[in-house]
Backbone as a ProteinNet text record, in pm:
[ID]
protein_1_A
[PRIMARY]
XXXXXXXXXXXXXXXXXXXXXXXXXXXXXXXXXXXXXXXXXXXXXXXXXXXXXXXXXXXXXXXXXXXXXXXXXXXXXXXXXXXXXXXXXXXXXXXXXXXXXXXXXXXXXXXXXXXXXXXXXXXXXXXXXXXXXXXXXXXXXXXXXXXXXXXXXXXXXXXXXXXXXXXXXXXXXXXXXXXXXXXXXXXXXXXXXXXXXX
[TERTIARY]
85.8	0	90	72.1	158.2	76.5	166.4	127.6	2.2	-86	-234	-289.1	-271.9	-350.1	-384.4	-331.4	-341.7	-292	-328.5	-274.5	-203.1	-73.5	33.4	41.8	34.3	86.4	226.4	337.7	447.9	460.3	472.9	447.1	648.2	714.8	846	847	970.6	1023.9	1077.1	1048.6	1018.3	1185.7	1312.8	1386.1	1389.3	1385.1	1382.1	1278.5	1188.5	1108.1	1100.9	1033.2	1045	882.8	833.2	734.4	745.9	729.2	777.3	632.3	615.8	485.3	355.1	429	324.4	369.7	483.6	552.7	617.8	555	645	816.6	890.4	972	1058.4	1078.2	1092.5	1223.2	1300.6	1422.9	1364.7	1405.6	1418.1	1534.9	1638.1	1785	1885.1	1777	1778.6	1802.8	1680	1654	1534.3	1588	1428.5	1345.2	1230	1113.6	1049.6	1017.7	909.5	789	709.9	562.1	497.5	445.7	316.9	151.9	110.3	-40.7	-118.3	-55	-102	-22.8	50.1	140	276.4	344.8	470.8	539.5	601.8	582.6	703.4	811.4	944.3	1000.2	1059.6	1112	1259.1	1381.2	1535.5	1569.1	1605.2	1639.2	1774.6	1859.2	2010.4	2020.4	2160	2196.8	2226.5	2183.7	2244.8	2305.2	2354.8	2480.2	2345.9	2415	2357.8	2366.4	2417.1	2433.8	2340.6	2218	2150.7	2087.5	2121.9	2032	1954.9	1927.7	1836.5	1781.1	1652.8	1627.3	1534.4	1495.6	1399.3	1385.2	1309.1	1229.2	1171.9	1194.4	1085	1019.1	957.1	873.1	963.7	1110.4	1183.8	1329.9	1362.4	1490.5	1459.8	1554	1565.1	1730.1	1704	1826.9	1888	1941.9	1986.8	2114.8	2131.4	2221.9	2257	2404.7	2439.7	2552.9	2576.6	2601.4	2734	2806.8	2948.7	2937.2	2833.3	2829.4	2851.5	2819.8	2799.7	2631.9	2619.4	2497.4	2497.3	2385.8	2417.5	2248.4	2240.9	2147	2067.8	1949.7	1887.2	1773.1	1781.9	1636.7	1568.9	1466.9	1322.5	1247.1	1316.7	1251.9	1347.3	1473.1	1623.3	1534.1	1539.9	1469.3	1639.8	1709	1868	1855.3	1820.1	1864.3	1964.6	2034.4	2207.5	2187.8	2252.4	2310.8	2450.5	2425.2	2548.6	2585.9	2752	2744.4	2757.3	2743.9	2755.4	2884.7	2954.7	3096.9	3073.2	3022.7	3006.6	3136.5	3197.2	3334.2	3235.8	3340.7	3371.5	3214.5	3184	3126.9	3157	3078.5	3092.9	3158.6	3135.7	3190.2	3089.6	3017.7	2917.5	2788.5	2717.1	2575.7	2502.7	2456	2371.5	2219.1	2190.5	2023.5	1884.2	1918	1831.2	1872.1	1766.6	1820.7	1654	1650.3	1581	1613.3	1522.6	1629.6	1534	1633.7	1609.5	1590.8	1576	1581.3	1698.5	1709.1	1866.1	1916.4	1935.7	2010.9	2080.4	2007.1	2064	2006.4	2098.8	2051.9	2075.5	1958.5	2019.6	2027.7	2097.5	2192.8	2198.9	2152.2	2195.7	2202.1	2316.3	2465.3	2392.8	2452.1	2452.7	2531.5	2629.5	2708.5	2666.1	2576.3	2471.7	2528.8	2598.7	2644.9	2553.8	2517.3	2410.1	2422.7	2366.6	2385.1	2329	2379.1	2361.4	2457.5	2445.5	2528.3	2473.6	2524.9	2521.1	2530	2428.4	2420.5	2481	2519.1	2602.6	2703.6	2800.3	2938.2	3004.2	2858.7	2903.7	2989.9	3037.3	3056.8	2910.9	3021	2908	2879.8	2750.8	2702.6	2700.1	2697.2	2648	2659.3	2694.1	2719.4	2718.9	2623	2646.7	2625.6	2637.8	2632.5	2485	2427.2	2342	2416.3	2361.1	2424.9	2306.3	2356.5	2306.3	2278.5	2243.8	2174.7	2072.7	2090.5	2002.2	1926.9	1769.5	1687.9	1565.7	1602.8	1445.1	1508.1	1479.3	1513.5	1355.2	1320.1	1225.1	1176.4	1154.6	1145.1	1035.7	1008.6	881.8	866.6	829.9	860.7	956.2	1059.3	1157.6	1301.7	1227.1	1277.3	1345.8	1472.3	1506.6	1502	1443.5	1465.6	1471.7	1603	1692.7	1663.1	1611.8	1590.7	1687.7	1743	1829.8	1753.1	1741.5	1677.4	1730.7	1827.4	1861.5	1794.3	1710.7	1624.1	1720.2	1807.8	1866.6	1764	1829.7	1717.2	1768.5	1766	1807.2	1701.8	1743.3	1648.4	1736.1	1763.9	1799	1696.1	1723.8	1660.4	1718	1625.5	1690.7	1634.9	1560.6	1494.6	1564.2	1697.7	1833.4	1800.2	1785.6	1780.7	1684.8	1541.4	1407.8	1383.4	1472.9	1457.7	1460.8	1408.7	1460.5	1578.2	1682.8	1786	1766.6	1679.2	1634.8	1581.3	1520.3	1482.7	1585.9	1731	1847.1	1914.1	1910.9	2035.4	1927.5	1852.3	1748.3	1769.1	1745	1811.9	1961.6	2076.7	2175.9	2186.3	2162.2	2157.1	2127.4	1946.7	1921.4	2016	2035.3	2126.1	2251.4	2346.7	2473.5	2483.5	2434	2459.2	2618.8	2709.2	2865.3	2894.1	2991.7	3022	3219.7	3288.2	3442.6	3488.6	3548.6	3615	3749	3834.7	3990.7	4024.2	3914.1	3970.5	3930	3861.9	3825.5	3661.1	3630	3494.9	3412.1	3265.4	3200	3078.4	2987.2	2827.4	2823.3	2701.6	2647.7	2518.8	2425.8	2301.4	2299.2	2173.8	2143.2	2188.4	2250.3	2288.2	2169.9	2164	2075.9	2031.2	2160.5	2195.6	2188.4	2154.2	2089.5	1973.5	1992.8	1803.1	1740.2	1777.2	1666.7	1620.7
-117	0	122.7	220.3	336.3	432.9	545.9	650	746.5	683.3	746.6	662.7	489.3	385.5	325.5	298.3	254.8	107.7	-26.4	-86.7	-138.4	-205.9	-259.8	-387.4	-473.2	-609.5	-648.6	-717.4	-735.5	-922.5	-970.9	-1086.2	-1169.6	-1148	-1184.8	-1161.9	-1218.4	-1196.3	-1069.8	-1001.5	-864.8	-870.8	-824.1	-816.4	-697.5	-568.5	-422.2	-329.1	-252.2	-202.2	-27.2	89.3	183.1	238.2	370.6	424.3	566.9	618.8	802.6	825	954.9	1019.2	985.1	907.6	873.8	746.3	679.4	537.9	443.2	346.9	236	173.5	146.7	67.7	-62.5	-141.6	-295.7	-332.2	-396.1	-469.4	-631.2	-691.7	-828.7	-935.4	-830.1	-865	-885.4	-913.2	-873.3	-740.1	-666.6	-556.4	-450	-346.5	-259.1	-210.1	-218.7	-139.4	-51.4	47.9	173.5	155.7	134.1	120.8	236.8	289.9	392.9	394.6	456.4	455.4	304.8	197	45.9	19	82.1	57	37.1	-40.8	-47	100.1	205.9	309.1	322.7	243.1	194.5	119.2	35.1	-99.6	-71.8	-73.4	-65.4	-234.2	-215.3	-407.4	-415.2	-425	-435.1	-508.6	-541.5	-625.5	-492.1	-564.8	-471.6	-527.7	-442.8	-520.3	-586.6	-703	-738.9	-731.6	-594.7	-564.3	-462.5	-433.8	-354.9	-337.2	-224.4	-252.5	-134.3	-23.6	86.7	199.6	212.4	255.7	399.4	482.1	588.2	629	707.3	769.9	929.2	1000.7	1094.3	1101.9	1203.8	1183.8	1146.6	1226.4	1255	1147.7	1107.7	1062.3	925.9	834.1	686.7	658.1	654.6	690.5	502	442	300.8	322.1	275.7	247.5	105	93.2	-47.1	-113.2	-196.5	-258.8	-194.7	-131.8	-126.8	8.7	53.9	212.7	330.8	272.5	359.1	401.4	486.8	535.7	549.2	544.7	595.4	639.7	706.8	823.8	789.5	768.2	748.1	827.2	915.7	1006.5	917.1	923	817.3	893	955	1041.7	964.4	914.8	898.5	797.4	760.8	647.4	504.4	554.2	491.2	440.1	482.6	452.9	443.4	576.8	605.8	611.8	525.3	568	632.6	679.5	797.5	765.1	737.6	708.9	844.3	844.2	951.7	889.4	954.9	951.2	1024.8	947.9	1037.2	1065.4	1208.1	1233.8	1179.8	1146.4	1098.6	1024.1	929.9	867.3	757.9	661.9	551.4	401.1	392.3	245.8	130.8	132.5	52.5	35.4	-61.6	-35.2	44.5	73.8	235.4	159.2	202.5	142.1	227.9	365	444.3	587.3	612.2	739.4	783.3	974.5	1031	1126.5	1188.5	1301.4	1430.3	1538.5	1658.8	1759.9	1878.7	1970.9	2007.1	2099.7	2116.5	2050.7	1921.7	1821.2	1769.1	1773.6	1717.4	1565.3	1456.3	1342.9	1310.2	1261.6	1247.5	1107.3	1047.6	889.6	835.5	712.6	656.6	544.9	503.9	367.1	246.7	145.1	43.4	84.8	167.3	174.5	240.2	357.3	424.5	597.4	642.9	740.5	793.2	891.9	971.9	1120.9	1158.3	1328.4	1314.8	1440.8	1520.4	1494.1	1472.4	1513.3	1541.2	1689.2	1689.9	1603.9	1555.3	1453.5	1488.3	1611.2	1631.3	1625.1	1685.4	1679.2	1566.6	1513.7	1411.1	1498.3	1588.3	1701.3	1690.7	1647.1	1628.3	1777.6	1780.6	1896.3	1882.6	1761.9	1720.2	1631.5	1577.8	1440.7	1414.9	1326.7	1265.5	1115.9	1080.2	910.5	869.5	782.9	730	594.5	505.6	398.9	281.4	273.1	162.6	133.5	117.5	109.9	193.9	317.3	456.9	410.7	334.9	252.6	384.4	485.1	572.8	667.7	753.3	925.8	926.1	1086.8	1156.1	1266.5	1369.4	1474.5	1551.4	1630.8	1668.6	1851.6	1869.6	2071.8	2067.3	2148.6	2222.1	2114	1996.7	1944.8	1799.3	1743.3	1575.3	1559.1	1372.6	1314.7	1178.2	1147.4	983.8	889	802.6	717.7	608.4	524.5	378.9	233.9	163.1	7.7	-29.9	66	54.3	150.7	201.1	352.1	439.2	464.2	649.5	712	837.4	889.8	1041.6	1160	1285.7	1409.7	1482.6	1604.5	1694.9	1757.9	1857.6	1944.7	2104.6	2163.9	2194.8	2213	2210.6	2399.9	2472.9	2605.9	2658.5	2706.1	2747.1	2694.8	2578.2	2472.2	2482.1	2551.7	2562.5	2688.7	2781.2	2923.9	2948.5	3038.1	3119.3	3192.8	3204.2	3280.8	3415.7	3530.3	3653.2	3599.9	3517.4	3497.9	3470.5	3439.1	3370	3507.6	3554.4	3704	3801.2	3819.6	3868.7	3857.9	3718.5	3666.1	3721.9	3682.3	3719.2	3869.6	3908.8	4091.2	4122.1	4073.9	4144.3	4054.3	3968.6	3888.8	3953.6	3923.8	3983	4088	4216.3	4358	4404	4301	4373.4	4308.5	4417.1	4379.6	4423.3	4317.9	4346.9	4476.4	4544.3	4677.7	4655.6	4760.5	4766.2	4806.5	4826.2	4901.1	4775.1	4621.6	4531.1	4532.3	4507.8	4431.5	4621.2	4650	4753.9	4704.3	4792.1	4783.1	4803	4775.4	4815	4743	4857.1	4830.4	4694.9	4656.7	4601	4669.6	4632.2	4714.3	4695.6	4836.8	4918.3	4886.9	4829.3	4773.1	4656.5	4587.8	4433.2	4357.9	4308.6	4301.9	4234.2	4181.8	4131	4229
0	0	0	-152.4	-102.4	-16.7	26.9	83.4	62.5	-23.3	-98.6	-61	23.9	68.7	-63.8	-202	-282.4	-302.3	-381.5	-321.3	-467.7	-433.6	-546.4	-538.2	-640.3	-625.9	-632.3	-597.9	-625.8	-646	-730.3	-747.8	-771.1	-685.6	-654	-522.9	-480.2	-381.9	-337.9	-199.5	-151.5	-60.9	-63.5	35.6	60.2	4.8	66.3	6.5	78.5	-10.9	55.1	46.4	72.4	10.5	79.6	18.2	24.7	-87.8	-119.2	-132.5	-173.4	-177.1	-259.2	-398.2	-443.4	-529.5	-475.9	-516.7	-430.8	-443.3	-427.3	-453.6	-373.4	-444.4	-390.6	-472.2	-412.1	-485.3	-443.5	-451.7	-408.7	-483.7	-518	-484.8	-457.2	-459.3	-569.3	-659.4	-843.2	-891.4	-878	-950.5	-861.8	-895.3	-850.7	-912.6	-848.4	-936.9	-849.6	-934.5	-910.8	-970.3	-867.3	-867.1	-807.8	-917.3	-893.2	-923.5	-837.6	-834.6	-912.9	-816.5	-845.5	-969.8	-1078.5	-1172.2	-1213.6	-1263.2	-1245	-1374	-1314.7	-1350.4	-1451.8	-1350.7	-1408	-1342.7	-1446	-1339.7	-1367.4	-1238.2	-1326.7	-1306.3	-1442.8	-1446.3	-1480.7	-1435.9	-1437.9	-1303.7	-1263.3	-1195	-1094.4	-952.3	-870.6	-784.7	-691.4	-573.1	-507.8	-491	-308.8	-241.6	-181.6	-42.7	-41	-133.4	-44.8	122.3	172.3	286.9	312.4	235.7	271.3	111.6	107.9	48.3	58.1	-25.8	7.5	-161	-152.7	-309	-252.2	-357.1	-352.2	-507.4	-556.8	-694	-789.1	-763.7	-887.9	-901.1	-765.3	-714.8	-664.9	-647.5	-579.8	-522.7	-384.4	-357.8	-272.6	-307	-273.6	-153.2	-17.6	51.5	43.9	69.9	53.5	190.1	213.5	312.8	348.8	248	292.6	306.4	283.6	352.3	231.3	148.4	-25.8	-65.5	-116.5	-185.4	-319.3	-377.5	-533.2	-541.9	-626.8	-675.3	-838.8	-840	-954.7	-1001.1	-1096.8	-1113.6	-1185.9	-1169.4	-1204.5	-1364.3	-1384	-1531.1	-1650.2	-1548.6	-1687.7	-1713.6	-1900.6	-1981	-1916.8	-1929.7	-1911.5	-1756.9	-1694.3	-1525.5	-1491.9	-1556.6	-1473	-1353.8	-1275.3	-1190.9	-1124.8	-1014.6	-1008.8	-837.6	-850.2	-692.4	-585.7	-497.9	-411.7	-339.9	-291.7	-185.4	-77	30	157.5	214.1	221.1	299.3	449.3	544.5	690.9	654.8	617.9	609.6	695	760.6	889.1	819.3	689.1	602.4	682.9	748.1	806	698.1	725.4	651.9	636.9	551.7	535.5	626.1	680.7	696.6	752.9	720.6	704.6	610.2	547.6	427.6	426	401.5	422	340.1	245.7	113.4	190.4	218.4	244.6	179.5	203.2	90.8	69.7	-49.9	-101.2	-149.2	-215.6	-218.8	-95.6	-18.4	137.9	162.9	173.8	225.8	379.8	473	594.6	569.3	661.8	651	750.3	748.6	944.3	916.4	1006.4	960.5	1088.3	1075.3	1134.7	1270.9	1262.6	1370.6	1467.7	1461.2	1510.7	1480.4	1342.4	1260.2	1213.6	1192.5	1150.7	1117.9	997.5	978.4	859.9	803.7	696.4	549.9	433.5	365.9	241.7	190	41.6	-25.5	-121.7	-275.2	-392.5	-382.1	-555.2	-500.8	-365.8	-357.8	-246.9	-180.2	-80.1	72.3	75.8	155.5	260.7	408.6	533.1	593.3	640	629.7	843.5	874.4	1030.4	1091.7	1113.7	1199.1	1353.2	1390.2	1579.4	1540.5	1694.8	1720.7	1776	1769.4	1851.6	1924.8	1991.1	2066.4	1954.4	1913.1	1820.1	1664.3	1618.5	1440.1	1413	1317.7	1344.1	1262.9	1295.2	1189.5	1153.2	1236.2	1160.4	1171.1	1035.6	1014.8	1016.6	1073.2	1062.1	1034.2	923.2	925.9	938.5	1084	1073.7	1137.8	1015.1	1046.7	1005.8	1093.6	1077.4	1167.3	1189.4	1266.7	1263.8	1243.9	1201	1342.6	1358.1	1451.3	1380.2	1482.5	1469.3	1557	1525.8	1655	1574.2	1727.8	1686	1754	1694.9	1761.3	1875.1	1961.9	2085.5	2166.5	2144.2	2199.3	2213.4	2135	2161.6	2021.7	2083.6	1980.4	1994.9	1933.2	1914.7	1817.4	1797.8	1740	1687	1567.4	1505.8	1469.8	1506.5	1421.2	1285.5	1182.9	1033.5	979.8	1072.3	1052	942.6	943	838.5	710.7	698.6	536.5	470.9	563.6	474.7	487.1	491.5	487.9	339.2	259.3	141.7	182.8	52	66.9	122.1	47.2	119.8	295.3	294.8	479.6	523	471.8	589.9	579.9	487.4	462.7	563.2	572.7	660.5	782.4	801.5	1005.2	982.5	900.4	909.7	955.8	897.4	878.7	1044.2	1096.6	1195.4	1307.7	1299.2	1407.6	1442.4	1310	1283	1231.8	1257.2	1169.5	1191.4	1141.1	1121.3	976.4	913.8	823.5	809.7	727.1	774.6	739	734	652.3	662.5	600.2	619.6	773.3	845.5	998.6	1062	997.7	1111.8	1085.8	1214.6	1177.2	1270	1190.6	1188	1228.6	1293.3	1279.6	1156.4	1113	953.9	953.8	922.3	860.8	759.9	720.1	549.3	466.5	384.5	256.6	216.1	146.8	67.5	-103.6	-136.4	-271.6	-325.6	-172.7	-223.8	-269.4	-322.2	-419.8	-289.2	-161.1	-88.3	17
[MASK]
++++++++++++++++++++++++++++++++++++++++++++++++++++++++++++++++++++++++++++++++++++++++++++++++++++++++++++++++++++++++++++++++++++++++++++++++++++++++++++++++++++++++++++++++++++++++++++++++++++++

């Protein structure tokens, strides 16, 4: 049943499956497919590793974690189904076994080891990182807010407020927060510039 309470048949064997907003998707240990609104929307049929162990989707993206602690990235529009790996810098090398796609191109990630954060998807560049005491099996994003829980009950809270700001709303907080700007004499009060389109 996806996330509309719709219901999908999968007539193979089910080892990892995931549900995005308005799709399904199932690994076989074979191959994956994207199933939408009761239809198989696109199926990627190539050989894949078997070490999957974590998956997630949103409308446009399919994002695969794998046992040794690698990701790779698939847009669901390519007719090809390139895939593209991601390189998490300070990444844990543990099992990926929870993934959650953020805004920005931000993926949050949570390892077997109980590693967890943030990282950019185009440059793999970690944006955040803490520990939980166990295997971080649920990302959650709700508001403005991630929460990690691990199958050992730790569990934590980030606020993310900064990441779902518009650029004019962060240069805005910046401005009234921090009103200095550097000069040749050092650091000054200073208004908003006047000259900035926000």
């Amino acid at each position: 049943i996806d996330s509309r309470g719709q219901v999908a048949f999968v007539k193979r064997p089910v080892r990892h499956y995931t549900v995005g907003p308005t799709t399904l998707v199932v690994w076989d240990g074979t191959s994956i497919s994207v199933i939408g609104n009761g239809k198989v929307r696109s199926e990627v049929r190539f050989p894949v590793d078997p070490g999957v162990s974590a998956l997630s989707v949103s409308d446009t993206e399919l994002f695969v974690g794998f046992s040794d602690g690698s990701l790779e990235q698939f847009r669901l529009n390519d007719p090809l189904h390139t895939r593209r790996q991601i390189l998490l810098a300070e990444g844990s090398g543990q099992a990926v076994v929870s993934l959650l796609p953020g805004p920005r191109e931000i993926m949050f990630v949570g390892f077997a080891d109980g590693l967890w954060g943030m990282w950019n998807t185009a440059s793999g560049r970690m944006y955040y990182r803490d520990w939980l005491h166990g295997p971080v099996t649920g990302l959650l994003r709700h508001g403005d807010t991630l929460y990690a829980v691990s199958s050992l009950g730790g569990s934590a809270a980030v606020p993310l407020g900064t990441l779902t700001m518009s650029y004019c709303g962060l240069l805005e907080r910046i401005w009234r927060d921090t009103p200095v700007v550097w000069t040749h004499d050092g650091i000054q009060k200073a208004a908003k510039p006047t000259h900035h389109p926000c």
